[in-house]
C-alpha positions in Angstrom: 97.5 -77.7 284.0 100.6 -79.6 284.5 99.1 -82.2 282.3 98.6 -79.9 279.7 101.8 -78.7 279.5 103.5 -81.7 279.6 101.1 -83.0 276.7 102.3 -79.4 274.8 105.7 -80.2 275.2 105.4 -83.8 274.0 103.2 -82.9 270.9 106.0 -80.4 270.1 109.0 -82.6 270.6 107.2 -85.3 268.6 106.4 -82.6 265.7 109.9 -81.4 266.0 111.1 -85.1 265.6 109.8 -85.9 262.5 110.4 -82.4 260.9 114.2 -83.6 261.6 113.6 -87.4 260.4 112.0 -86.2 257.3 114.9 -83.8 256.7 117.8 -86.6 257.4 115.6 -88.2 255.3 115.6 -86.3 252.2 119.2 -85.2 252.7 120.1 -89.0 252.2 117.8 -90.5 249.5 118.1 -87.1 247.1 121.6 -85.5 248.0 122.1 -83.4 245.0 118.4 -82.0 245.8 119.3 -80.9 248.9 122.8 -79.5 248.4 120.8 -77.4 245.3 118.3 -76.3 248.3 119.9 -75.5 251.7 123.2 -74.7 250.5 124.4 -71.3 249.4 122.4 -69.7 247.2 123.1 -67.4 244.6 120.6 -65.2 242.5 122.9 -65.9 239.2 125.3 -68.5 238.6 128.7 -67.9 238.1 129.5 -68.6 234.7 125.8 -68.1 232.4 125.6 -70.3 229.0 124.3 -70.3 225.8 120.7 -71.4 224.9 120.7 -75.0 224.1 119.9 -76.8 220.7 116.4 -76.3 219.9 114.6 -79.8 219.2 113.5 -79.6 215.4 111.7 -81.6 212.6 113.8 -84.1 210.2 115.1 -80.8 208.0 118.2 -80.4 211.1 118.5 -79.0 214.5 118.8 -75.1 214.4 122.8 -74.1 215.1 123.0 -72.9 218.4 123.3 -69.6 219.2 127.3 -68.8 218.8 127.1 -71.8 215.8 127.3 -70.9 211.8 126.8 -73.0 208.9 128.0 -76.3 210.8 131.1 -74.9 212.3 132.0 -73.2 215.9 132.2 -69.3 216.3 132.4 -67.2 219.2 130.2 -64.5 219.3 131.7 -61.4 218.4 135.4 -63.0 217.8 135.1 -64.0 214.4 135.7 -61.6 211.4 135.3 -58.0 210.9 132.7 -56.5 212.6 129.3 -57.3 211.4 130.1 -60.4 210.0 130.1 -64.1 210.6 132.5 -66.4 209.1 132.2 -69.6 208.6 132.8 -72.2 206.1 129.5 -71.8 204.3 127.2 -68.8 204.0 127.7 -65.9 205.8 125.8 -62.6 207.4 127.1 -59.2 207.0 125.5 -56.2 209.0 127.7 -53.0 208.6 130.2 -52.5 206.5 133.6 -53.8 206.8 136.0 -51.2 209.2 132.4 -49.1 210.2 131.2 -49.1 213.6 127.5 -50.9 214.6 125.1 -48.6 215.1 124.2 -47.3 219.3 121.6 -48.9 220.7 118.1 -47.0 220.4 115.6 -46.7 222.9 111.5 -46.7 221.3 109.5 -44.3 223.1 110.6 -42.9 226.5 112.0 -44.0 229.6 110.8 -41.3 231.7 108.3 -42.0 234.8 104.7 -41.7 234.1 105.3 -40.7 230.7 101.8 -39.0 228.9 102.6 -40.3 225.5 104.4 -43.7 225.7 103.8 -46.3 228.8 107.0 -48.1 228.2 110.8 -47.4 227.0 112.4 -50.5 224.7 116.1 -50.5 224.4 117.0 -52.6 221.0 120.3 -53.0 219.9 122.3 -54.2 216.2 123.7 -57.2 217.5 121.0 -59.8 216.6 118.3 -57.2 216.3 117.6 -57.4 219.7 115.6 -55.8 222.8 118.0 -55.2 225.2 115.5 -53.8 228.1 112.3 -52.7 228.6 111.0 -50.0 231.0 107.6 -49.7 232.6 107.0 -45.8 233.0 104.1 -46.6 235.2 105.3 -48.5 238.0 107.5 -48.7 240.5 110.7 -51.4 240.9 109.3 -52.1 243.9 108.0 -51.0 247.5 111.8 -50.3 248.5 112.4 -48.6 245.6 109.8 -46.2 244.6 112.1 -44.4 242.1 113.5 -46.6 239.7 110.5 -47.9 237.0 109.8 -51.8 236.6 112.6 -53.0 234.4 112.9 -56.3 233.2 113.4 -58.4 229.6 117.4 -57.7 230.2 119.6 -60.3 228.7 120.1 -63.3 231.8 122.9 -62.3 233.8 122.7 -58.5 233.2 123.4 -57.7 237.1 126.1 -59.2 237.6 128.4 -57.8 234.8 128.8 -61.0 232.4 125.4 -60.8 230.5 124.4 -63.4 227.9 124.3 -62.1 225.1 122.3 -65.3 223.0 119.5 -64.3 225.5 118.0 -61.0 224.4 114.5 -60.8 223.8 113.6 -61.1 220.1 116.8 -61.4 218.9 117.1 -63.6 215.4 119.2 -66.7 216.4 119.1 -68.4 213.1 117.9 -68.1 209.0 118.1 -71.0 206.9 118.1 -70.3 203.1 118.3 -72.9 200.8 119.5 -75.4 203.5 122.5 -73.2 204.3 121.9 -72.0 208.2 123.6 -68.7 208.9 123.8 -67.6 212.4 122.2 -64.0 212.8 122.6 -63.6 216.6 126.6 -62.6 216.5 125.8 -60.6 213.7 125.6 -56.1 214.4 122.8 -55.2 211.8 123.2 -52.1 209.7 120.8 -49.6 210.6 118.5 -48.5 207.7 116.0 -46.0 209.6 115.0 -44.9 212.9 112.6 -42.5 214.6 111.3 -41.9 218.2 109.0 -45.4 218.3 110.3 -47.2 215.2 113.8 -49.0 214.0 114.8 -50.9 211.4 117.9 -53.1 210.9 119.5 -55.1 207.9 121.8 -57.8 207.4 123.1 -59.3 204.1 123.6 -63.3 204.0 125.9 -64.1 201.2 127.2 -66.8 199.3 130.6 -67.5 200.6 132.9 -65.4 202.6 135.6 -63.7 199.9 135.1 -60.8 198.4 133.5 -62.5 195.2 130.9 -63.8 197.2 127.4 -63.5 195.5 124.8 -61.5 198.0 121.6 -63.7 197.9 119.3 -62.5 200.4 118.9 -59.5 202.5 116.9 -59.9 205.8 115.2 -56.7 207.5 113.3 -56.4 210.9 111.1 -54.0 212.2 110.1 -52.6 215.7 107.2 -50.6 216.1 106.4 -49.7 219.4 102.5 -48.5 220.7 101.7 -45.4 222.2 99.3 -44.4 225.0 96.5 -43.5 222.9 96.7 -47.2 220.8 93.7 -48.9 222.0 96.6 -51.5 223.5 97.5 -48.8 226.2 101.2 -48.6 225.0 102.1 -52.4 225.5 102.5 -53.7 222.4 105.9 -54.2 220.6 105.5 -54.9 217.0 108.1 -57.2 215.3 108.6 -58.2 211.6 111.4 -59.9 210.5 111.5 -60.1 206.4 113.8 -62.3 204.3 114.1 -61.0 200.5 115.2 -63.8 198.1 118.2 -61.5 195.7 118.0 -64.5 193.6 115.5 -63.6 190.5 115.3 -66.7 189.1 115.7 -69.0 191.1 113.6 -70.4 194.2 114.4 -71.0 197.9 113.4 -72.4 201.0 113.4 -70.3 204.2 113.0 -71.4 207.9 114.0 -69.1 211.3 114.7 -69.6 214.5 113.6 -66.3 217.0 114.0 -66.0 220.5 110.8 -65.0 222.3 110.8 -63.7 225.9 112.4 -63.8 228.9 111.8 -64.9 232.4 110.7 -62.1 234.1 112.6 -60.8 238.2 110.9 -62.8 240.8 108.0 -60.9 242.9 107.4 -63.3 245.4 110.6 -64.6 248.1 109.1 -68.3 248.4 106.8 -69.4 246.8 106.4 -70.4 242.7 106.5 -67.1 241.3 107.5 -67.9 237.6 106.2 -69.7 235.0 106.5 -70.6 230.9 102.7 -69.9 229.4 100.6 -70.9 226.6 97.1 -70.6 225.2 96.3 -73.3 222.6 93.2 -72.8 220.0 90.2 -74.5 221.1 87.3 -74.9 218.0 84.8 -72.1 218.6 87.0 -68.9 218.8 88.3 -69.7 222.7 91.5 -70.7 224.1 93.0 -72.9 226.9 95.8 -71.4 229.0 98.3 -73.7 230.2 101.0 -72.6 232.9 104.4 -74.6 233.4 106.0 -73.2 236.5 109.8 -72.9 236.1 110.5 -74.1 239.6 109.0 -77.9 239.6 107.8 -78.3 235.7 110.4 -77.2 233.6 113.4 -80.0 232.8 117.2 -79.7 232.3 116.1 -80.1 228.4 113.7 -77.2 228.4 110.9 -77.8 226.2 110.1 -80.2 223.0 108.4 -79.0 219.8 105.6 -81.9 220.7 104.6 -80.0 224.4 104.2 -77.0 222.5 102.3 -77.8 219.3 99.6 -80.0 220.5 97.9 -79.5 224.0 98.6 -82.7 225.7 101.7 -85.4 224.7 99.5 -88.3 225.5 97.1 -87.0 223.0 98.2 -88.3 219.4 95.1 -87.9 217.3 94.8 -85.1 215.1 91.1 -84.3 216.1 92.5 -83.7 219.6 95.4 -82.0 218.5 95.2 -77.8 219.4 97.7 -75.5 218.0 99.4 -73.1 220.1 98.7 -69.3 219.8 101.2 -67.7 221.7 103.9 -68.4 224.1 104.9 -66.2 227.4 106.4 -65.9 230.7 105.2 -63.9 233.5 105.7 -63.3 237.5 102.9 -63.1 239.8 102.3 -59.7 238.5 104.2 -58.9 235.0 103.4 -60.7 231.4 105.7 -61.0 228.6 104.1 -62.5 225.0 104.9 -63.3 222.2 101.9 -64.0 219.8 103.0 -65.2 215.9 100.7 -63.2 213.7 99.0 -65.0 210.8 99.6 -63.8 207.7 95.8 -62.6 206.6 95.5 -61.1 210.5 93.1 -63.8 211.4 91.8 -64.3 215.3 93.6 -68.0 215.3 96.7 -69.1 215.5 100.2 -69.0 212.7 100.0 -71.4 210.4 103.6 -70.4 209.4 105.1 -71.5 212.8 106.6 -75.2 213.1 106.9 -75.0 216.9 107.5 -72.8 220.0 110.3 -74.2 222.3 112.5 -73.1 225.8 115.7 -73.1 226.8 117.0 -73.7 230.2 120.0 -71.6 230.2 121.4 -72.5 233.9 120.4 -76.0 234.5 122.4 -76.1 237.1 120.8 -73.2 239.5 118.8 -73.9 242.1 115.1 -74.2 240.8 114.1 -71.0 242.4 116.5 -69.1 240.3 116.2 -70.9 236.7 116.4 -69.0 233.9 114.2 -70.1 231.0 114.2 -68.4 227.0 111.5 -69.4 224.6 112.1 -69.6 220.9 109.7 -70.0 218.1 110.7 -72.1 215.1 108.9 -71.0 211.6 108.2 -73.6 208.7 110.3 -74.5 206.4 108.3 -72.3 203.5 109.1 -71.7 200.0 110.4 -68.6 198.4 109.8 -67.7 194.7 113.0 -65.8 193.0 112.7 -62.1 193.7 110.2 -62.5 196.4 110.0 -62.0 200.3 108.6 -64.0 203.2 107.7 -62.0 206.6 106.8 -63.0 209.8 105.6 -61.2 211.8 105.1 -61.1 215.8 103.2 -58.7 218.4 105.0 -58.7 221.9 103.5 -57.9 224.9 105.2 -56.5 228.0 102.9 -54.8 230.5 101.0 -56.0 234.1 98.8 -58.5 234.8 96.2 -55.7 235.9 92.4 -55.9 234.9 91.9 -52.6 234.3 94.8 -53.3 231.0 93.9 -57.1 230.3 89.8 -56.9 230.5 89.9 -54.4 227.6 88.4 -55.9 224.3 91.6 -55.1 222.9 93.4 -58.0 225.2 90.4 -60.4 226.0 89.5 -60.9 222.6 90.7 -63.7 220.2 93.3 -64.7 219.4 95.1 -62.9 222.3 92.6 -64.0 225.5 95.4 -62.2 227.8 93.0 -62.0 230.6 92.9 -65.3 231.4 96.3 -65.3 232.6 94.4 -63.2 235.5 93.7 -66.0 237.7 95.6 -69.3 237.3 94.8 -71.9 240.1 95.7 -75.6 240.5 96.8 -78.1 243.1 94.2 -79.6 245.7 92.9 -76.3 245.8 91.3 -75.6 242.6 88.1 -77.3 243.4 87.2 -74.8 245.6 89.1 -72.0 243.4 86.7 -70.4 241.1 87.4 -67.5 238.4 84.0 -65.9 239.6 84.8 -65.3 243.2 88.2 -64.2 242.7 87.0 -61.3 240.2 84.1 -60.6 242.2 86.2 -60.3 245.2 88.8 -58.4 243.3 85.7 -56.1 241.8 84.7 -55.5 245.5 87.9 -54.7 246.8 88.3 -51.9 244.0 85.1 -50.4 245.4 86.4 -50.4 248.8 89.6 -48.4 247.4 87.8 -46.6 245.6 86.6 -45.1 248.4 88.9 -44.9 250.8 91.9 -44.7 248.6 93.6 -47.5 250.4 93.7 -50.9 249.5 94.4 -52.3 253.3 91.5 -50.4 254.5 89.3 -52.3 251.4 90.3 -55.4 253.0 89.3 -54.9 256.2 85.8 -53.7 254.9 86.0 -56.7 252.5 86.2 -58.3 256.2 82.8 -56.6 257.3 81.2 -57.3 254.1 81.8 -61.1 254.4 81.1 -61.1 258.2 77.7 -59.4 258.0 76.6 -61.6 255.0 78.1 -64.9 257.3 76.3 -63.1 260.7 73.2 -65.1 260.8 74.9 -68.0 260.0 77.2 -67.6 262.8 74.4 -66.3 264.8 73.1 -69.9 264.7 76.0 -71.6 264.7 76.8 -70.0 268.0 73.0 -70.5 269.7 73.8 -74.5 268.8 77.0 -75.0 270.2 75.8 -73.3 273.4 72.3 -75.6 272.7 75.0 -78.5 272.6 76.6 -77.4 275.9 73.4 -77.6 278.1 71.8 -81.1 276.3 75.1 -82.5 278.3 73.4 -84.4 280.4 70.7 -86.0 278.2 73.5 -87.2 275.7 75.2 -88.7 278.9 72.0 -90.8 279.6 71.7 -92.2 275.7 75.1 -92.9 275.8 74.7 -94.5 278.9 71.9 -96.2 277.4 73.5 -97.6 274.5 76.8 -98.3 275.6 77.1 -101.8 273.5 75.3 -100.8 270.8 77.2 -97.7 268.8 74.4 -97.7 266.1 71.3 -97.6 267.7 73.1 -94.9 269.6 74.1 -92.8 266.6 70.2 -93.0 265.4 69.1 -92.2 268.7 71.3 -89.1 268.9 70.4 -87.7 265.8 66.6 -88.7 266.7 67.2 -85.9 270.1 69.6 -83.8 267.8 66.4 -83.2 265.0 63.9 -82.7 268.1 66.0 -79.9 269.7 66.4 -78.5 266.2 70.0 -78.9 266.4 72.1 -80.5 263.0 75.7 -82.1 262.8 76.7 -79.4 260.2 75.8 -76.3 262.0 78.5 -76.2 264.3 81.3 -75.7 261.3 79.0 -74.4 258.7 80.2 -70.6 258.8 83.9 -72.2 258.7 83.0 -74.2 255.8 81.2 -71.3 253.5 84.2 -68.7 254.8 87.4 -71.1 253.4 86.6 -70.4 249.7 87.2 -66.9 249.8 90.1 -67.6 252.0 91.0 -69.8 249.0 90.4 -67.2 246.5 91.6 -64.3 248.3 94.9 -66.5 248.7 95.1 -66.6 244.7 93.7 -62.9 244.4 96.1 -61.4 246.7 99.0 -63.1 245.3 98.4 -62.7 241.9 96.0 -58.8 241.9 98.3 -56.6 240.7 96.9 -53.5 242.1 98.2 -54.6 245.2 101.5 -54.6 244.3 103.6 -52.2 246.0 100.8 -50.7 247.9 101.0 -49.5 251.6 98.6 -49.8 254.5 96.9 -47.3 256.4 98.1 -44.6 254.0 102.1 -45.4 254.9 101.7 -44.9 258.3 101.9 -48.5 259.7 105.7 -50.6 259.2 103.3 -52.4 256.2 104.6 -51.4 252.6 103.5 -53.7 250.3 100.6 -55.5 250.3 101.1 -58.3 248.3 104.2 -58.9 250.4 105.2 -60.4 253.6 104.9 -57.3 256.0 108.6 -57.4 257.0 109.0 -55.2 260.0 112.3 -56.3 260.3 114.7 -57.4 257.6 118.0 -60.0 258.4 120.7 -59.3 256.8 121.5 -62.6 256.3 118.3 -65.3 255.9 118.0 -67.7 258.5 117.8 -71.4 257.1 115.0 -73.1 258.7 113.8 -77.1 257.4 111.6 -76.2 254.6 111.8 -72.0 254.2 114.3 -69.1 254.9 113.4 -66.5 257.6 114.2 -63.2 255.6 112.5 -60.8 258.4 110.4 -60.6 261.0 106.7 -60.7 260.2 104.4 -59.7 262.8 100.8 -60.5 261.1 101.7 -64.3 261.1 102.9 -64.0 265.1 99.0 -61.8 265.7 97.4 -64.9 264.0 99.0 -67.3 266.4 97.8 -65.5 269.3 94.1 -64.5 267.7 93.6 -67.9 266.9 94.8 -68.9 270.5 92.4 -66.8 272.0 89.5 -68.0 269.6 90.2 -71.4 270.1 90.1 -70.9 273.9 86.5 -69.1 273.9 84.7 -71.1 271.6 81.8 -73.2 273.2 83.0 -76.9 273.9 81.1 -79.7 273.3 78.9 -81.0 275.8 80.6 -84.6 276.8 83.9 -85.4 275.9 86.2 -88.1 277.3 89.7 -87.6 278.4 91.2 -89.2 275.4 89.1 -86.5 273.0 89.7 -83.8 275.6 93.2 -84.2 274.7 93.1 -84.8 271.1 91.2 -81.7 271.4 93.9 -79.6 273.4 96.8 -81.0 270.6 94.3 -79.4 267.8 94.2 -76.1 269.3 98.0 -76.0 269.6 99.0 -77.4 266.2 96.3 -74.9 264.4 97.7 -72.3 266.6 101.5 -72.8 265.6 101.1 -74.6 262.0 98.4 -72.1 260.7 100.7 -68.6 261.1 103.8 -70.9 260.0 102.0 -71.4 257.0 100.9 -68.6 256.3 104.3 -67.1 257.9 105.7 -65.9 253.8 102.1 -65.2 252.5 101.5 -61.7 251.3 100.3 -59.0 254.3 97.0 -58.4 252.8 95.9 -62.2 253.0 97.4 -62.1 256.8 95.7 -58.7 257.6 91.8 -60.2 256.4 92.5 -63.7 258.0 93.4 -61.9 261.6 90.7 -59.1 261.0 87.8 -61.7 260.5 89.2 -64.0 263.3 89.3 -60.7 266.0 85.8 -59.5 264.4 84.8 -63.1 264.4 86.1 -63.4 268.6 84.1 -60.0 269.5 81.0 -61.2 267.4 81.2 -64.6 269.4 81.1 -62.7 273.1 78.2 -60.0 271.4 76.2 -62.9 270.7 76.8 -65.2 273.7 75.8 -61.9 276.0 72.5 -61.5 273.9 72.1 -65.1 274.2 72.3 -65.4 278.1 70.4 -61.9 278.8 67.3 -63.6 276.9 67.8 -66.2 278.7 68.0 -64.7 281.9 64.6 -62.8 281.0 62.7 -66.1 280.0 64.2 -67.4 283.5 62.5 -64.5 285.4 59.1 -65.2 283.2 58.9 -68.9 284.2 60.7 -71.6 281.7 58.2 -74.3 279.7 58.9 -77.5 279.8 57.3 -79.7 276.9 57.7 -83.4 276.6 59.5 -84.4 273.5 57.8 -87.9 271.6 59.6 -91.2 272.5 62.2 -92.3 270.7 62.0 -95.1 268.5 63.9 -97.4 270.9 61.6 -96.5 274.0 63.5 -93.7 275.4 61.7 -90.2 276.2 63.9 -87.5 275.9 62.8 -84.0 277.0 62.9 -80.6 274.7 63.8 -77.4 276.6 62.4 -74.1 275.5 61.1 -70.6 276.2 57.6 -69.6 276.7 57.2 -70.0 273.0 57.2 -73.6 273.5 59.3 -75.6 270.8 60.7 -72.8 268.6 63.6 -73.8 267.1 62.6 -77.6 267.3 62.9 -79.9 264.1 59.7 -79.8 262.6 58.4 -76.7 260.4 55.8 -74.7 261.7 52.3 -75.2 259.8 52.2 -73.1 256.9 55.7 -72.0 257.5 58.4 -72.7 254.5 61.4 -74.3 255.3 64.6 -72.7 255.3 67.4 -73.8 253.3 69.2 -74.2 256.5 66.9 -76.6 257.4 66.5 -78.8 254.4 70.3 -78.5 254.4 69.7 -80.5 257.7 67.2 -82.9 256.6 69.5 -83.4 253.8 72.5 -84.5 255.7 70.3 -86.5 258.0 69.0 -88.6 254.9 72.5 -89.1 253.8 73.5 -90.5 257.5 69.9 -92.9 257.2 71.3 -94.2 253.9 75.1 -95.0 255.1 73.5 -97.0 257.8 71.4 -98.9 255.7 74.4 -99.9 253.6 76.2 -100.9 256.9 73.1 -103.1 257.7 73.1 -104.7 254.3 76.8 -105.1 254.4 76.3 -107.4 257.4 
């Protein structure tokens, strides 16, 4: 026991060693990195700053937002209200010496309104939405009585918002080459009703008094209600420019912001990410997903990443233009989708590119704040004439029960593929099938029981019963393994110089006592998929969100959360993570998987060195695997500890049943039935009941094999054919 605890302590000052090496490490070779992520961190930076240029085509780069006709202006400094001056053409909302218009709020922002699912602030100054309000849902599991509230201008919390970053706002209109900046502009307000506003601003030719007015530019919002077959979540937005000039013809091009990064839902993991679907030939789409945190540069996006699917494809056959551009949390989406001008399911052919801004490139990744654009073509404009563009937002959940309605999951939108987005080493073994059909279960299990922890740990059953035969045999081999001890002691014995023949001759004795190599790990094997997906469902199934367990009456408050049962007040800074609270699930799956380590059936002959090799695997699982898993949301940590304890009492229940047959065929008289020689001389002897060989290798006449069995064979064929190869290879 000493041993052992010396060998614990060794194993964890070694662990411990390189955690600090590999921290030194990093803190020397990338010292900006690691200022940026273990200093002090802030959830907005001090001093918030305009969106950058927006990369264009050879016509000119956009002015950025605060910029007019070439020259510098501060928003809202310059001129009379309404009106931007600069040296060339200028915008003129409201009249000189007249106040802008109040900001207006579409629909309602009332809880669980019955007519309109969200409230969308929009304001004069750029035409923009100022906030928008899910009725439906909650702020969060500590907050149950505020609503969801997010697409606010970056920096809107801390009392010095941005005002260049409002969702939808017009940045820029170019009219016969001359750009005129619309963002610092308060638009007149031509009519309003409960879900509908629309604004106007004058761009004119000059800035006296004289100057001719050459184009008026309107935009529309229309917001949804309930009974729209979108559920309430669709903003529409057209922006119209009017060419004044009846005889003569110009060119127009805009610049529009889209959407904003939407709050964070998880504490440390990626939570936020830019998204695109591009057009794929057939009616489908490809989604693509950018998290903010590791993909997105200090330069934000270029036009090319956005208007063909990959940069390293140049051909135009391979080329696929983008329909729509987004941001969204783990749980919230925010769209922007260009509509073509006949309303067909494909993408806008008026749109030169879709672009981002990083507006505080100097954050800490965690807390980057990221608004998209879209850039139109530079489209022609007969005298007396108007060109509109128009746009459908969407601001709403990322729950199936909204996005797996034809409305949403039909070209050119394809929202519900935002569902389920996987990647990393995982997504092998991450498939769209088993996450929605372990979703689809779950809702079942709710259904119910009307809670959603409670689904999980039937989920847990479900998966258990299915896996029990499985683990039924798994368990009657390792105990198999336990007893053929001392035959795999004599062929070890036997072919101590010659590790190949003694490798065939164990699989030879392995096949006879109906026992395969794969057995032992097989329910492990078939049970880490859905581990997999339930680590993608339960992070990313909205339902979840917010939800208690055990109908409030445990310290457990939100599912798809860490469970939290006590919070710090300030985070502890640990190597790679910040300790926020106290989680106890994590802690219960150290001790579980302790405890099931420690009962499991050992193998039958081990030396010292894999006797300790062993003991260091047990200890690392138990202390890495909760670490892990020490930030992951509750309801992954509640099924995980569930199926280990059902998996610990289904290991003694069918050890017991094991030894009480065995203890009855012991009172009957055992049989004892001589196995065929190997094929190096060697007799071996199979042990069995009064049935004789049941269980052995071969079939029984007339009997079909199991897939279990040819599963076996398989793997045995595979191990024939390596050695082969060896043989040849020598």
């Amino acid at each position: 026991m000493k041993s052992d605890t010396k060998r614990l302590i060794v194993g964890m000052l070694v662990a411990f060693g390189v955690l600090m090496g590999w921290n030194l490490f990093m803190k020397w070779q990338w010292p900006e990195w690691y200022a940026k992520e273990h200093g002090p961190k802030q959830e907005q930076p001090q001093q918030p700053v305009a969106p950058a240029p927006t990369t264009a085509t050879s016509r000119g780069t956009p002015a950025t937002t605060g910029t007019t006709g070439g020259g510098q202006a501060t928003p809202g400094t310059t001129g009379t209200p309404g009106t931007v001056t600069a040296a060339g053409w200028v915008a003129r909302g409201v009249a000189a010496g007249h106040a802008p218009p109040a900001a207006r709020v579409l629909g309602k922002e009332v809880a669980n309104d019955p007519t309109y699912a969200m409230g969308v602030r929009v304001v004069p100054r750029g035409a923009a939405v100022d906030r928008v309000v899910l009725n439906s849902f909650d702020k969060s599991a500590d907050d149950r009585k505020a609503r969801f509230t997010f697409e606010e201008p970056f920096g809107a919390g801390t009392g010095n918002p941005v005002a260049e970053t409002r969702t939808l706002m017009s940045r820029t209109v170019s009219i016969a080459g001359q750009r005129v900046d619309l963002g610092a502009v308060d638009w007149r307000e031509e009519r309003a009703d409960d879900k509908s506003v629309v604004y106007a601003v004058d761009v004119f030719d000059g800035a006296g008094d004289k100057a001719a007015k050459v184009a008026t530019v309107y935009k529309t919002f229309a917001l949804t209600a309930r009974a729209d077959a979108s559920q309430g979540y669709i903003l529409n937005v057209t922006q119209r420019v009017e060419n004044l000039q009846a005889d003569k013809a110009v060119n127009v091009w805009a610049v529009v912001n889209g959407v904003g990064t939407p709050p964070r839902e998880l504490e440390q993991r990626p939570d936020q990410a830019v998204i695109g679907a591009f057009h794929v030939e057939g009616g489908t789409a490809k989604l693509h997903q950018w998290l903010i945190s590791s993909d997105f540069g200090p330069n934000g996006f270029t036009s090319k990443a956005w208007t063909q699917e990959d940069e390293k494809n140049t051909t135009a056959e391979k080329r696929r233009p983008a329909l729509w551009i987004g941001q969204q949390s783990s749980y919230f989406n925010s769209i922007v989708r260009p509509i073509p001008a006949d309303n067909a399911p494909r993408d806008a052919d008026w749109v030169q590119h879709f672009g981002g801004d990083l507006i505080n490139p100097t954050a800490i990744p965690d807390h980057f704040w990221v608004m998209t654009n879209v850039m139109t073509k530079d489209l022609p404009v007969a005298g007396g004439q108007a060109r509109e563009f128009a746009f459908e937002a969407y601001f709403g959940p990322k729950g199936r029960k909204v996005l797996k309605n034809d409305f949403y999951a039909a070209a050119p939108r394809f929202y519900d593929q935002t569902l389920v987005i996987s990647g990393g080493l995982c997504a092998v073994c991450t498939w769209s099938w088993l996450i929605n059909g372990l979703v689809w279960l779950l809702g079942i299990f709710e259904w119910a029981t009307k809670d959603w922890g409670v689904a999980i740990i039937l989920l847990v059953v479900l998966v258990r019963a299915l896996l029990h035969p499985i683990t039924k045999k798994s368990q009657v081999h390792m105990m198999k393994m336990q007893k053929m001890g001392p035959e795999l002691e004599k062929l070890k014995k036997r072919f101590a110089d010659d590790k190949e023949a003694l490798a065939k001759a164990q699989m030879q004795f392995y096949k006879e006592q109906g026992m395969g190599p794969i057995l032992g790990c097989l329910p492990m094997f078939l049970q880490m998929p859905i581990w997999i997906a339930l680590w993608n469902a339960l992070q990313s199934t909205f339902e979840l969100r917010a939800e208690p367990f055990l109908y409030g009456l445990t310290w457990i408050k939100d599912l798809a959360q860490p469970d939290k049962l006590i919070r710090f007040d300030q985070p502890v800074n640990l190597f790679f993570f910040q300790l926020n609270a106290l989680n106890i699930l994590p802690l219960l799956l150290g001790v579980v998987f302790y405890l099931q380590s420690k009962l499991q059936p050992k193998p039958p002959t081990m030396s010292k060195e894999q006797e300790s090799q062993q003991k260091m695997m047990i200890w690392m699982s138990t202390l890495l695997f909760p670490l892990f898993l020490y930030t992951g949301p509750s309801g992954l940590n509640l099924y995980i500890l569930t199926s280990t304890a059902f998996g610990i009492v289904e290991s003694k229940v069918i050890r017991k049943h094991i030894k009480e047959r065995e203890a009855a065929e012991a009172a009957r008289g055992p049989v004892i039935v001589d196995g065929p020689p190997d094929e190096m001389g060697g007799g071996v002897r199979r042990v069995g009941g009064p049935k004789g060989g049941k269980g052995g290798g071969a079939a029984e006449p007339g009997k079909k094999k199991g897939w279990l069995q040819r599963l076996q064979e398989k793997a045995e064929e595979l191990q024939k054919q390596q050695q082969q190869q060896k043989r040849k290879g020598k």
